[in-house]
C-alpha positions in Angstrom: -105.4 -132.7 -26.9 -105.6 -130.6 -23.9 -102.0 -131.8 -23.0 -101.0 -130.3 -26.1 -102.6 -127.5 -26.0 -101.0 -126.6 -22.1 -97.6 -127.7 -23.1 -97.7 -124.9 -26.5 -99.1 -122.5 -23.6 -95.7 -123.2 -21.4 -93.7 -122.9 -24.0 -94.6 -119.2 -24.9 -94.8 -118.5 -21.7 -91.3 -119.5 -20.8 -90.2 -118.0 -24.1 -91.8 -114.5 -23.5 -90.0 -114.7 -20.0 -86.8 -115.2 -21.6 -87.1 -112.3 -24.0 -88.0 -110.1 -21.2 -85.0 -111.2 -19.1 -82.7 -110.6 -22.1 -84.0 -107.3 -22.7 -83.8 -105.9 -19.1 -79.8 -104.9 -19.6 -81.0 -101.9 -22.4 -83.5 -100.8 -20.0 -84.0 -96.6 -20.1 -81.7 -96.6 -16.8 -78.5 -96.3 -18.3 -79.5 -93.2 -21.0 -81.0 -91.8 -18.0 -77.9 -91.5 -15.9 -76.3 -90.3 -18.8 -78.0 -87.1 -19.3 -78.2 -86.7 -15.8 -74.4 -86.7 -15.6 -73.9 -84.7 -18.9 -76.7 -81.8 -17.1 -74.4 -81.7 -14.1 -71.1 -82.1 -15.2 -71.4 -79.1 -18.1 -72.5 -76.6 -16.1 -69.5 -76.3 -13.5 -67.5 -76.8 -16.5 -69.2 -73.6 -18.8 -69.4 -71.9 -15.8 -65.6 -72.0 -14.7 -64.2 -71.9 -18.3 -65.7 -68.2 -19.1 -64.3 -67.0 -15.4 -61.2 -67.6 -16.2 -61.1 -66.9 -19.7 -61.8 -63.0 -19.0 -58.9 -63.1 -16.0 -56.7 -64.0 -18.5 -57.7 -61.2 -20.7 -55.6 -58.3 -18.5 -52.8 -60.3 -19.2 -53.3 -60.6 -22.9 -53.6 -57.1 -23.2 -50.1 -56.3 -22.0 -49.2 -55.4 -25.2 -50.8 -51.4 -24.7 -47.9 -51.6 -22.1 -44.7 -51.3 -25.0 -46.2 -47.9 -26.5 -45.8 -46.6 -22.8 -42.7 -48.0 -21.7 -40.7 -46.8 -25.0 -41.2 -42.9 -24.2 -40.0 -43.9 -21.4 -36.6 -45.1 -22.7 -36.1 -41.9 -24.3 -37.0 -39.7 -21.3 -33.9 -41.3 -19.7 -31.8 -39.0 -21.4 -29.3 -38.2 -20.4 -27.8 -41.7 -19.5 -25.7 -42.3 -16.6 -22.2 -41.7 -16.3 -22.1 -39.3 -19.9 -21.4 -35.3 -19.3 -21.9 -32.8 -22.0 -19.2 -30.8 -23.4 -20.5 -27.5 -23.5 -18.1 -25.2 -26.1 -17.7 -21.5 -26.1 -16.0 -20.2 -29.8 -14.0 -17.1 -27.6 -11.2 -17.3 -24.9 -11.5 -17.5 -21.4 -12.6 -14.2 -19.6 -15.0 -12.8 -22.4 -18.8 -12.1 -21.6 -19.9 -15.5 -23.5 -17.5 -17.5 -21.6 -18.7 -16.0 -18.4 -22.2 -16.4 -18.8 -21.8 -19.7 -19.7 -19.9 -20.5 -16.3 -22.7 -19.2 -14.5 -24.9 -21.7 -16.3 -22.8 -24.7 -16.1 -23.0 -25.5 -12.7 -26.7 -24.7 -12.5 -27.7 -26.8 -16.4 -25.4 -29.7 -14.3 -28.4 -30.2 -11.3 -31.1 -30.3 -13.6 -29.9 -32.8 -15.8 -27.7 -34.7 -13.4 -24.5 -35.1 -14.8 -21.3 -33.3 -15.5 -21.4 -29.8 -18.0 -17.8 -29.2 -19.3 -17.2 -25.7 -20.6 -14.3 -25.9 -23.1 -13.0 -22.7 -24.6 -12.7 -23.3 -28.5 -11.2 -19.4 -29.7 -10.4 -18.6 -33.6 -11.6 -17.8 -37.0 -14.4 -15.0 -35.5 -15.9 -18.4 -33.7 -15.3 -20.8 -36.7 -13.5 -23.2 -34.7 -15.7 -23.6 -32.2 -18.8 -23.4 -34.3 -16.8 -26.0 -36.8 -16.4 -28.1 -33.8 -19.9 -27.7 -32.7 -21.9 -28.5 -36.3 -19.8 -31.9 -36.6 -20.0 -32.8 -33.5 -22.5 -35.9 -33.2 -26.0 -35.2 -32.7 -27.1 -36.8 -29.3 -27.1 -34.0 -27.3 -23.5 -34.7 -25.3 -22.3 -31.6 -27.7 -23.9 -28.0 -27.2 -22.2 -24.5 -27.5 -22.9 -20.9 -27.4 -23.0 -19.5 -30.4 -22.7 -15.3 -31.0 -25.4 -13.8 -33.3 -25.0 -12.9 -35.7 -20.5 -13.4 -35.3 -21.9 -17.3 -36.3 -23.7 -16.0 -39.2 -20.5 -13.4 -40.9 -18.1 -16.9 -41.0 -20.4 -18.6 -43.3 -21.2 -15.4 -45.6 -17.3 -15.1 -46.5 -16.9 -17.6 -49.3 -13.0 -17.5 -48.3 -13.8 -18.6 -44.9 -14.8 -22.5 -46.2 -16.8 -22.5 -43.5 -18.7 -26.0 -43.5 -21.7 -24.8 -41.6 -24.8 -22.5 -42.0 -27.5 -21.6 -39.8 -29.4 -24.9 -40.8 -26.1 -27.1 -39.7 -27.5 -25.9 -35.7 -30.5 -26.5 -33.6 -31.1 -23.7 -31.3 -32.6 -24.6 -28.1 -32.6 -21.5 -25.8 -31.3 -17.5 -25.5 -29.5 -16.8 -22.6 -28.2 -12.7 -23.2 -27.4 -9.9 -25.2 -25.8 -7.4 -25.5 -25.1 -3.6 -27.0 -21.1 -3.2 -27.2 -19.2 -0.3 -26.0 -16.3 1.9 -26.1 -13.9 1.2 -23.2 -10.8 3.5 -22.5 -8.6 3.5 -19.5 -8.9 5.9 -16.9 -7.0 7.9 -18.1 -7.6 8.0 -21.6 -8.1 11.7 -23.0 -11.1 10.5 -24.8 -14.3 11.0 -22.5 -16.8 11.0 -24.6 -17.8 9.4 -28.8 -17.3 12.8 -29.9 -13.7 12.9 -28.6 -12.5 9.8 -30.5 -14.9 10.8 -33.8 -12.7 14.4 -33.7 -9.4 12.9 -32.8 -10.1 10.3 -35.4 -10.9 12.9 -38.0 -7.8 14.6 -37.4 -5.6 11.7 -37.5 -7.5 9.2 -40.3 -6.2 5.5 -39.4 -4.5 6.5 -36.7 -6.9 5.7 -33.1 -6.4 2.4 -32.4 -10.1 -0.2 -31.3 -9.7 -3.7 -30.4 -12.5 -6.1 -30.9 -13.1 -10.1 -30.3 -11.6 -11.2 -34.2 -11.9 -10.1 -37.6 -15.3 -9.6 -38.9 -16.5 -10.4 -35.6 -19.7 -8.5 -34.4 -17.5 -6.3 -32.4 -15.7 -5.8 -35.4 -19.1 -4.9 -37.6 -19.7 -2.3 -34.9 -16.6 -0.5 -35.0 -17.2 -0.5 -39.3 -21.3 0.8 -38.4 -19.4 3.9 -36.6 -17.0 4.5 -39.0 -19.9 4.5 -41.7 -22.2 6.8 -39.5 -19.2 9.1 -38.3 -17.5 9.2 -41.9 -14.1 8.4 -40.4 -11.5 5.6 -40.5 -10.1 3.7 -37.2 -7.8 0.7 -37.0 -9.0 -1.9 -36.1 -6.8 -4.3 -33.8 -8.3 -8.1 -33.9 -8.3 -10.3 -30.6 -9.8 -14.0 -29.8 -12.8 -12.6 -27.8 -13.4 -9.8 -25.4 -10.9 -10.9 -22.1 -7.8 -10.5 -24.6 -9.2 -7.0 -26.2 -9.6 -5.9 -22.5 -6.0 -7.0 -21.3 -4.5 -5.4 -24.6 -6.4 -2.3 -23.0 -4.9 -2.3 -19.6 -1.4 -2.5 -20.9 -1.7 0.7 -23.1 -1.7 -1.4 -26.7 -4.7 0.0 -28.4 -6.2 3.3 -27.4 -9.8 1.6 -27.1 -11.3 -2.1 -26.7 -14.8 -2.8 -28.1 -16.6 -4.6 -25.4 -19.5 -5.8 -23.5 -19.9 -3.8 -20.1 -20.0 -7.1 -18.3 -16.6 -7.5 -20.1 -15.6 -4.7 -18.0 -17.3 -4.0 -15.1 -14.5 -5.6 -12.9 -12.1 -2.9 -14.4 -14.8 -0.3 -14.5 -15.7 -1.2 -10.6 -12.1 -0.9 -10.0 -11.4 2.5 -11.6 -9.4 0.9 -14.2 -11.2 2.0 -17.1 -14.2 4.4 -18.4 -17.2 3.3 -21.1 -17.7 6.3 -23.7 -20.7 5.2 -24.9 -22.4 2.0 -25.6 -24.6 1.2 -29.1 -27.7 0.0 -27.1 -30.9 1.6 -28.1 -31.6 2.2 -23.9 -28.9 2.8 -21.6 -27.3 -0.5 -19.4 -29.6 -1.1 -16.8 -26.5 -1.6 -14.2 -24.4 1.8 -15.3 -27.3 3.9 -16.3 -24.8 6.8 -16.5 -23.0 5.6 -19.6 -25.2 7.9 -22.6 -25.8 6.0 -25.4 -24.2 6.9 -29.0 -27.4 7.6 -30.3 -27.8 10.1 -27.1 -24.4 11.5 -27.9 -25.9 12.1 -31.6 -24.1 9.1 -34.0 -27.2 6.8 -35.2 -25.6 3.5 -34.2 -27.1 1.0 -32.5 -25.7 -2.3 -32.6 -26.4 -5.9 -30.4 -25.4 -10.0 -30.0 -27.1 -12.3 -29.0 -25.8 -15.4 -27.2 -28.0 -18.8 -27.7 -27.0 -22.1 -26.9 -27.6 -25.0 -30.1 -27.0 -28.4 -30.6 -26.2 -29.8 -33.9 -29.0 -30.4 -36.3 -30.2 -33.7 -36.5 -30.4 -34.3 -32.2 -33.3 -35.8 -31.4 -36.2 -33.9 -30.7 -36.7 -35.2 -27.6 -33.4 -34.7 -26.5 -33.3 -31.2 -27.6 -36.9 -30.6 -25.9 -35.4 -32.0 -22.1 -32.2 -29.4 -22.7 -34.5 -26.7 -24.0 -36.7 -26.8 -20.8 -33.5 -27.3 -18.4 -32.2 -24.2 -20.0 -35.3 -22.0 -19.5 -35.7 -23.4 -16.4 -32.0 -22.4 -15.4 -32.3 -18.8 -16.6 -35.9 -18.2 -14.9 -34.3 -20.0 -11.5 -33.9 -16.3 -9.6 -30.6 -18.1 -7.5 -29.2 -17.6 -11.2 -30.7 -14.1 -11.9 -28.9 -13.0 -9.0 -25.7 -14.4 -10.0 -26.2 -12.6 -13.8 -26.9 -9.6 -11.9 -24.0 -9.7 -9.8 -21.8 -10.2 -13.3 -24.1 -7.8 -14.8 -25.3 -9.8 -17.9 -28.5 -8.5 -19.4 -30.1 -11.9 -19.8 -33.0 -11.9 -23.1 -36.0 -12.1 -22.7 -37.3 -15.7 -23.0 -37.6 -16.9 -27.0 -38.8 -20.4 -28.3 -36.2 -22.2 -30.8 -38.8 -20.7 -33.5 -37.9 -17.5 -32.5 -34.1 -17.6 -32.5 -33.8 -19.3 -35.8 -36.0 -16.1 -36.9 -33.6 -13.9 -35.1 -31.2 -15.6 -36.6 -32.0 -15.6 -40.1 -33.2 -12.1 -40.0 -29.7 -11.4 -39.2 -28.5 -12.3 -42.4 -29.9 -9.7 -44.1 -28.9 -7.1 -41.4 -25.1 -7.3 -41.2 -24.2 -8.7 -45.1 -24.0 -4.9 -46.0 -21.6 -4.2 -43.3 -19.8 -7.3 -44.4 -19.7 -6.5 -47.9 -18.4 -2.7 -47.0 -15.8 -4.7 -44.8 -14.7 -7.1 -47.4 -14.2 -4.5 -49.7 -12.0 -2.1 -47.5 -9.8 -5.1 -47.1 
């Protein structure tokens, strides 16, 4: 019995053993390790990927770089290699067409590449303005255009002028000026109140060139004629350098012109101003009287802007605007105008020309109406 009883002992014993031995393998050891690993291993891991994450960011962000890069594009105007054609609606020689040389060369530094002034003369500045208002609109195209000569073509229904003051952009003024009587030397007129006698005595017969037909030269004349009560003739020319040659030769007894037109000839002794229809005497021959001083109530002005055709891109028109003002304030160029003596404006923003502009609709459509009908 006790045999028995020692050999049931063993055999739990042995079996207990054995379970314990098969159960060792699933001990805690292995979970342990685990987590230790997992602890370790996450942290460099979390650590590292938010690190890099916001280094990446800068780059993601490049996008905010576009808006700035695209004014840039259009601050490149002009490009490379293009030139502008800059047009002048009179012949060579005439005070637009000299002013506008003096500008050229000066508008070329600042925007650095070629300005080519072209003469375009006819039709009181219709061609040229014509060519000017269809030209494209990217800024390659800008011309001087004569207030208010621009603003008489498109007021004659005849005319078929395809423009109005809306068809232009202006961008800045450069001069003006009052016109004057210019006879030779030695003309027997030698003051207004010579020619308004002479012409009183002969109606039709005194003889005044001017830069076209129905040109503001033209209007000026037709103011006098009104304020004098007489009658002239009126001899038509393609801007102020032919009027002034036609003078010289004896054709017509008296050109209507700038004095810049004439200062060469008036330097020279060639010729003598009567009068001019400023409302102050010219600062550079301040002993030419005024008509108004001589006792005629005429006063009379144009105005020379440059424009580009509507619809050029604001930008583009802003970068010639500023190169403008910045070439009429340059004092190398005052000294140059000066030395042609062109009374340069005073400075005006495009707001303010298109209101000169406009305002000189209603101001000379009487004088073309009285013009029209003495045709």
């Amino acid at each position: 019995m006790k045999r028995h009883i020692a050999v049931v002992v063993l055999i739990v014993l042995g079996m207990t053993l054995l379970l314990a031995g098969c159960a060792q393998p699933s001990t805690p050891a292995t979970p342990t390790a685990a987590p230790a690993a997992a602890t370790k291993a996450p942290a460099p891991a979390a650590t590292a990927a938010p690190t890099k994450a916001p280094a990446a960011a800068p780059s993601a962000v490049a996008p905010t770089a576009a808006p700035t890069a695209a004014p840039a594009q259009k601050a490149s105007w002009p490009a490379s290699g293009r030139s502008i054609t800059y047009i002048i609606p009179f012949a060579a020689g005439g005070s637009t067409d000299l002013v506008a040389r003096i500008v050229a060369p000066y508008l070329e530094k600042k925007l650095g590449i070629p300005v080519s002034v072209v003469n375009k003369a006819g039709g009181n500045t219709q061609v040229g303005m014509t060519e000017l208002a269809t030209a494209k609109p990217d800024g390659y195209t800008i011309g001087t255009v004569d207030i208010p000569a621009a603003n008489i073509t498109y007021m004659l229904p005849d005319r078929g002028a395809v423009y109005t003051a809306k068809s232009f952009m202006p961008l800045a003024i450069l001069n003006h000026f009052p016109p004057g009587w210019v006879v030779k030397a030695d003309s027997r007129f030698k003051t207004v109140k010579d020619v308004i006698d002479a012409a009183k005595a002969q109606p039709g017969a005194i003889t005044v060139g001017d830069s076209g037909l129905l040109n503001s030269w033209h209007l000026s004349t037709l103011s006098v004629e009104k304020a004098a009560g007489i009658s002239l003739r009126s001899v038509h020319f393609d801007g102020g350098g032919p009027s002034q040659t036609a003078l010289l030769g004896g054709h017509i007894d008296i050109a209507t012109n700038s004095v810049l037109n004439s200062a060469a000839a008036l330097k020279a002794g060639q010729v003598r101003i009567v009068g001019i229809m400023g409302t102050e005497r010219d600062k550079f021959n301040p002993g030419i009287p005024t008509f108004k001083e001589q006792g005629y109530d005429v006063a009379y002005e144009a105005w020379y802007t440059v424009a580009v055709p509507a619809g050029t891109p604001k930008e583009v028109a802003d970068i010639l605007a500023s190169a403008l003002n910045k070439v009429t304030a340059n004092p190398e160029f005052k000294k140059k105008a000066d030395e042609l003596q062109a009374t340069m404006a005073p400075p005006m923003t495009p707001a303010q020309i298109e209101k000169l502009w406009t305002d000189y609709d209603v101001t000379v459509k009487p004088l073309v109406d009285a013009a029209v009908a003495k045709q």
